[in-house]
C-alpha positions as a Markdown table, in Angstrom:
| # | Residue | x | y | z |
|---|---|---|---|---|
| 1 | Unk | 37.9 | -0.5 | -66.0 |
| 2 | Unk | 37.1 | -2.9 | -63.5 |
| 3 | Unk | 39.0 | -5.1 | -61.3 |
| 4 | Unk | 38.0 | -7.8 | -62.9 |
| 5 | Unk | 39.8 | -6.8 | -65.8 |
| 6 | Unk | 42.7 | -5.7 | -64.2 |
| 7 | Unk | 43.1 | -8.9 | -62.3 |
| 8 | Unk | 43.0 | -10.5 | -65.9 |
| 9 | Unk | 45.3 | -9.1 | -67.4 |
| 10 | Unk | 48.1 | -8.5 | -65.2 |
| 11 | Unk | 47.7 | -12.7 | -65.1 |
| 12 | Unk | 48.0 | -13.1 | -68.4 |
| 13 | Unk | 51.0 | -10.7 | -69.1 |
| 14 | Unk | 52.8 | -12.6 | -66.1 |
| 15 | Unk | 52.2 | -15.7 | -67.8 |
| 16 | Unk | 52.5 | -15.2 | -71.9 |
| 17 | Unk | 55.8 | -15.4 | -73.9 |
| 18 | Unk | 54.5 | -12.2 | -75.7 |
| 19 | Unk | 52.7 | -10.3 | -73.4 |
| 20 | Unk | 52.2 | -7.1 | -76.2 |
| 21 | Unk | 49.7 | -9.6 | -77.7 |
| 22 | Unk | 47.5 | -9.7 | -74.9 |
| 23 | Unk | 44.1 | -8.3 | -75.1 |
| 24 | Unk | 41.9 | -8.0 | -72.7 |
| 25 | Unk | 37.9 | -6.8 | -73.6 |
| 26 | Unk | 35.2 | -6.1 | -71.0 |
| 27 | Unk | 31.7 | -6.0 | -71.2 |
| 28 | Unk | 28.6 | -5.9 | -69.8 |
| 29 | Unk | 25.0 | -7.4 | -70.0 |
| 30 | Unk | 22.5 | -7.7 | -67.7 |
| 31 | Unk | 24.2 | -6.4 | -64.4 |
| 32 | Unk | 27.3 | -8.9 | -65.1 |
| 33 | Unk | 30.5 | -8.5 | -66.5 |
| 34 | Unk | 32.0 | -10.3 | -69.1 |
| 35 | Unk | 35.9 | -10.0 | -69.4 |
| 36 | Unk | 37.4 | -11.5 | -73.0 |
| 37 | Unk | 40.8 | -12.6 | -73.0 |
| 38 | Unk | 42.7 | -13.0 | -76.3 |
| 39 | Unk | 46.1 | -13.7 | -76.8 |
| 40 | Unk | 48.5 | -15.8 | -79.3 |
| 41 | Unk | 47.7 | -19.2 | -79.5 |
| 42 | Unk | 50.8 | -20.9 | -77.9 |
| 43 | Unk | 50.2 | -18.7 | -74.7 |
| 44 | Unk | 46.7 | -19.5 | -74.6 |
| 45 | Unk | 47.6 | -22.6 | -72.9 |
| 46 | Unk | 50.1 | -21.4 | -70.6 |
| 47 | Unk | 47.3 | -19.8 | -69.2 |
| 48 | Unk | 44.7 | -22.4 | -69.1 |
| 49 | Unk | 47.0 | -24.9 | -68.1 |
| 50 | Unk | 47.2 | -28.6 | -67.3 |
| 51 | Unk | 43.8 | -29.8 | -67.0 |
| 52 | Unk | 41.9 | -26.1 | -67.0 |
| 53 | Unk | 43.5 | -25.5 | -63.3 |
| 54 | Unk | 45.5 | -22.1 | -63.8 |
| 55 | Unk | 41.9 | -21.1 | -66.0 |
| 56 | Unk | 39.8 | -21.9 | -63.0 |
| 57 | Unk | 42.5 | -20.4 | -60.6 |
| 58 | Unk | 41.9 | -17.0 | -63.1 |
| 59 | Unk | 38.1 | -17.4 | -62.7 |
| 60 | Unk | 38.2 | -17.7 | -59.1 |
| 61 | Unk | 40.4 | -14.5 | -58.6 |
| 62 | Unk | 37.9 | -12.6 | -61.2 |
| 63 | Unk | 34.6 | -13.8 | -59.3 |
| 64 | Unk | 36.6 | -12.2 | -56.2 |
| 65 | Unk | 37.6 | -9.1 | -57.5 |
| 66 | Unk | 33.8 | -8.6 | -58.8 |
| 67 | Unk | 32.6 | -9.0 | -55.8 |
| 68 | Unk | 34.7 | -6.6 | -54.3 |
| 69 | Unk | 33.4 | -4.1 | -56.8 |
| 70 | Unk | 29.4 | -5.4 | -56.2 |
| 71 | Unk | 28.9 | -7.3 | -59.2 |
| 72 | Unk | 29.4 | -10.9 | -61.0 |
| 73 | Unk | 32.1 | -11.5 | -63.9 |
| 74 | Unk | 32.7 | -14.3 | -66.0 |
| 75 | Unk | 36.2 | -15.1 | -68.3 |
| 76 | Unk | 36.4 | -15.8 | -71.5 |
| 77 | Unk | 39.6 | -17.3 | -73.6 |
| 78 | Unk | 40.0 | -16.9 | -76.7 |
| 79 | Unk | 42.7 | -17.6 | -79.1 |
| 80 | Unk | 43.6 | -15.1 | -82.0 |
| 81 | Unk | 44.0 | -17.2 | -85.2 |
């Protein structure tokens, strides 16, 4: 696991009402990482906030703790239906 994926999901368990239904998936492709967050609908937008600013507060932190590690990552959200 990366940090990336770490910083993802300790974010999104701070932030959801139901934090056992936060998933967090990481992949890679290409010599970047792609982290997938999923989690219930309602919380989804607790975490990308008013405006996408607590999203692009989330991607800010992952690009960081990428770098730290020597690589790229990019976030995903997505809602489970």
């Amino acid at each position: 696991m990366s940090r990336a994926r770490d910083v993802v999901e300790v974010v999104a368990k701070a932030l959801a009402d139901k934090p056992d239904a936060v998933r967090v998936t990481e992949r890679e492709a290409k010599g970047q990482t792609y982290v997938e967050l999923a989690m219930a609908p309602g919380d989804l937008g607790r975490v990308i906030g008013r405006q996408g600013r607590t999203a692009n507060a989330v991607r800010t932190l992952v690009t960081l703790a990428a770098e730290l590690d020597g690589t790229k990552a990019t976030v995903d959200f997505r809602d489970d239906d």
